[in-house]
N, C-alpha and C positions, 0 to 999 in steps of 0.2 A: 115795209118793215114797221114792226111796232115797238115799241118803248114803254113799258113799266115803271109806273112809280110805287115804292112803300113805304110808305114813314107812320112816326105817331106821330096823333092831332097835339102838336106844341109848339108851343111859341120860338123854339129855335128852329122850327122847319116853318120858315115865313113864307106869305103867299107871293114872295119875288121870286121865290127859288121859281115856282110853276110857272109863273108870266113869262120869264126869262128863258125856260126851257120849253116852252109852248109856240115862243115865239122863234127860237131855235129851229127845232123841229119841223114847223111848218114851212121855214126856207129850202129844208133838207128834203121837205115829202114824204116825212116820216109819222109817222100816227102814237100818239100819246095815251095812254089811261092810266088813270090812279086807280090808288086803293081806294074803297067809299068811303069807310070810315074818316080817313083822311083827306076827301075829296068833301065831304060835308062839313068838316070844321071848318074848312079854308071858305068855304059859302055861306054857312052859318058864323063863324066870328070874325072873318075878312072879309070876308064881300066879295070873294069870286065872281067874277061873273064871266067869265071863261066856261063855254059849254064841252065839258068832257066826260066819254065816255067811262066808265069804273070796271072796277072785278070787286069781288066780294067772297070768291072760293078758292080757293085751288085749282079747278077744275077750271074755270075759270079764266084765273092766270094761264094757266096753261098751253089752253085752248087759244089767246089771244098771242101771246108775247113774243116776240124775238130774245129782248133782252130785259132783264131787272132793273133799277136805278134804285138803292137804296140812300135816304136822306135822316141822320141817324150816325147813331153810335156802334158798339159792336153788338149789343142787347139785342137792336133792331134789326142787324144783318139774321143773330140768330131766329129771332121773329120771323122773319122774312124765308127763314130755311123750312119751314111748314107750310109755307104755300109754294115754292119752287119745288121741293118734296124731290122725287126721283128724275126727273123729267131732263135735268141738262140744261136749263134754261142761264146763261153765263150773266153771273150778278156783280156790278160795280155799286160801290162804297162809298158815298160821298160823308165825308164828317162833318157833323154841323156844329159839333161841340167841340169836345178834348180828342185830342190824337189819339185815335185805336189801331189792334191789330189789323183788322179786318177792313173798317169803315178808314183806310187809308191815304184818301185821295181829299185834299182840303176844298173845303166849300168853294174859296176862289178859284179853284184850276176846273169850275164844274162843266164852264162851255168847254175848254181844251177837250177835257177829258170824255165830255158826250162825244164830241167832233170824231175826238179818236176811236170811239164803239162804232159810230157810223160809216167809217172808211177802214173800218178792221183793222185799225195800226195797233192793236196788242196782241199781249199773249194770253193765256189762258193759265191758272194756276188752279191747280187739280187740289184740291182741298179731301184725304179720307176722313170718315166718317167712323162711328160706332154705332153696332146695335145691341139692342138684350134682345134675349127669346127664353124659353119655359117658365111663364108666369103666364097668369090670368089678371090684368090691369086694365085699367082706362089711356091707357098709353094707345092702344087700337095699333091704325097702320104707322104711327108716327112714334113709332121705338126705335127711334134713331138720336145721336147728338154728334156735333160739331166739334165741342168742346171737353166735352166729358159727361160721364156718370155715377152722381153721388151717392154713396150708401151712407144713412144719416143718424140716428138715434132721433124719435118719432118728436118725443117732447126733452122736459127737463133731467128725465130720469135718468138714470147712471148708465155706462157707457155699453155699447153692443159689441157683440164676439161675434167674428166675421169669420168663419173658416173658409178659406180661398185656396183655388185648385189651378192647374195649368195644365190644359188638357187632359185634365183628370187625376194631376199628380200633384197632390198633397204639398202647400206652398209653405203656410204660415196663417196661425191663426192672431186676427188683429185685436185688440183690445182696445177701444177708442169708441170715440166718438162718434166715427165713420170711417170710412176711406172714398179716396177718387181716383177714378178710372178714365183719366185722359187721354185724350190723343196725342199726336203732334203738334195740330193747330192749338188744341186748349190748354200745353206747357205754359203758355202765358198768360192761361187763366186763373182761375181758382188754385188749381196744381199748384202755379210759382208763389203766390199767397201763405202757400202753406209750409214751405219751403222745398220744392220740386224743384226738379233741374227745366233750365229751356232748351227745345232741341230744335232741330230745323224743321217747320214745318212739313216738308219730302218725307223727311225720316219715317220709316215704315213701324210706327212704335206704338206699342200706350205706356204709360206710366203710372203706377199705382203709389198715390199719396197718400201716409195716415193722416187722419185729424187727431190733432189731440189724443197721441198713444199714449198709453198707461207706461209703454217700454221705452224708453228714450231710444233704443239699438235699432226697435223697428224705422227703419229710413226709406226714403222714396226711390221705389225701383225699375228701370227701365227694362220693359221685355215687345220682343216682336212682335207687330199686329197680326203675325200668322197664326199665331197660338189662339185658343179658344177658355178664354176665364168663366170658371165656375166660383159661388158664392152660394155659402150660407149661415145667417144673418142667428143670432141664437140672442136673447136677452131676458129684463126682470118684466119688458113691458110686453104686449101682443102686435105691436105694429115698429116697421120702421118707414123711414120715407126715402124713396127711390127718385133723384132728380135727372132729367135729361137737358140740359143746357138749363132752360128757362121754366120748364115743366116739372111739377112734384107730380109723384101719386103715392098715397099711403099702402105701404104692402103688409101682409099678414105674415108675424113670425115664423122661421120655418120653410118659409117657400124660398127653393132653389131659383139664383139666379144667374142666367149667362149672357156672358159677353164676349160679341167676335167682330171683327172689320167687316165692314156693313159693304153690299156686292154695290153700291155705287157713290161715286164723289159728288164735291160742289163744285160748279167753275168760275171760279173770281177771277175776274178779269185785272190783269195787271198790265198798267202803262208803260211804257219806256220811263223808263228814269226812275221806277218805284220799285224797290227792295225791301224784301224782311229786315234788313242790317240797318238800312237807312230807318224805317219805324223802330226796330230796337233800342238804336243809339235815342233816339228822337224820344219814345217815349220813356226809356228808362235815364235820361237824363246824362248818361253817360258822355265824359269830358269835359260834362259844364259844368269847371270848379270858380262858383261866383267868387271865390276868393284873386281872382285875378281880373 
């Protein structure tokens, strides 16, 4: 069995996390590699001196891995969904910072929670995805997001007209700033921000949120991830910017854009005792009236 590490080179992913999971691992007989990136900070500004092997592609990872170990927030899980890519490879979440959706398993529970990768004691939580298609972009094979896709207004200039379709049938034309094209996992992204609803992860959805509508009436609307959304983007400027999670790319006014549930998941491994409800409550603070 091998073990993945990804994280960014920063001082809240310290060089104890590796020593302590190296040292792990090697009672188990399990085989370890980081990413390089991250594997040369921890040598260059820590002093690693732990010899281990790295990935540096996709192809890569791929090629090596049994399982992911993400050390990180939710940003870095989504990081981390460009090199796991289609492949199936089941990624756990360590947080090293503030409580996320994703990155939901606390720094301290990080031997439990290796232990339990190792003896298979979870489950498996099927994460859908989105994709676009009919454009010409620098997005390549990685037209996919986790969380959502944003349609943005390029710079300062006054707002873009989105005309948007559903399976070809004439929806609503947006006036704004943008709109977002969420998932279920990314309700609690960007989406809820803007004042989106949260749905249950499972939920088979996307959700399309305006940004800053001209209409106050236009409100966020939940439709099936079976349907197939069409976009087209009209304004005063010649580009808008298309985001995929973490990714822009500048697109040229005018070009049709679609969006449909992408043919495969991510698998986030969830522990016994770890719930959506239980990070919800958790993060969104809910119950805790410091007034008592």
């Amino acid at each position: 069995m091998t073990i993945a590490v990804y994280a960014r080179p920063s001082a809240d992913n310290h060089v104890s996390y590796i020593t302590d999971l190296h040292a792990l691992l090697a009672q188990e007989h399990v085989e370890l590699i980081l990413h390089e990136t991250y594997y040369i900070y921890l040598k260059t500004q820590h002093h690693l001196s732990l010899e281990i092997h790295t990935f540096a592609t996709a192809a890569q990872l791929i090629s090596k891995a049994d399982y992911l170990i993400c050390f990180g927030g939710d940003g870095t899980m989504l990081e981390a969904l460009t090199y796991v890519r289609t492949s199936g490879i089941p990624v756990l979440g360590i947080n090293t910072g503030r409580l996320g959706f994703l990155s939901s398993v606390h720094k301290d529970d990080l031997q439990r929670a290796v232990k339990a990768v190792i003896h298979e004691q979870y489950t498996l939580d099927k994460r859908e995805l989105l994709q676009i298609d009919g454009y010409k972009s620098d997005f390549d094979d990685l037209n996919y997001a986790l969380n959502e896709c944003t349609i943005h207004k390029h710079d300062r200039s006054a707002m873009i007209h989105i005309d948007t379709f559903v399976d070809d049938v004439y929806l609503n034309t947006y006036f704004a700033d943008g709109i977002i094209i969420s998932t279920s996992t990314g309700s609690t992204a960007y989406s809820l921000s803007c004042g989106g609803p949260i749905i249950m992860p499972d939920s088979d959805n996307f959700i399309i949120t305006p940004v800053a509508p001209h209409n106050l009436a236009m409100r966020p609307l939940v439709i099936s991830n079976h349907h197939e959304l069409r976009f087209q983007v009209e304004g005063r400027t010649n580009a808008y910017n298309i985001t995929l999670d973490n990714r822009t790319v500048k697109f040229d006014i005018h070009q049709t854009l679609r969006i449909k549930k992408a043919d495969f998941k991510l698998n986030l491994i969830n522990l016994e005792g770890h719930h959506f409800f239980n990070t919800l409550r958790n993060k969104l603070m809910w119950g805790a009236d410091k007034r008592f």
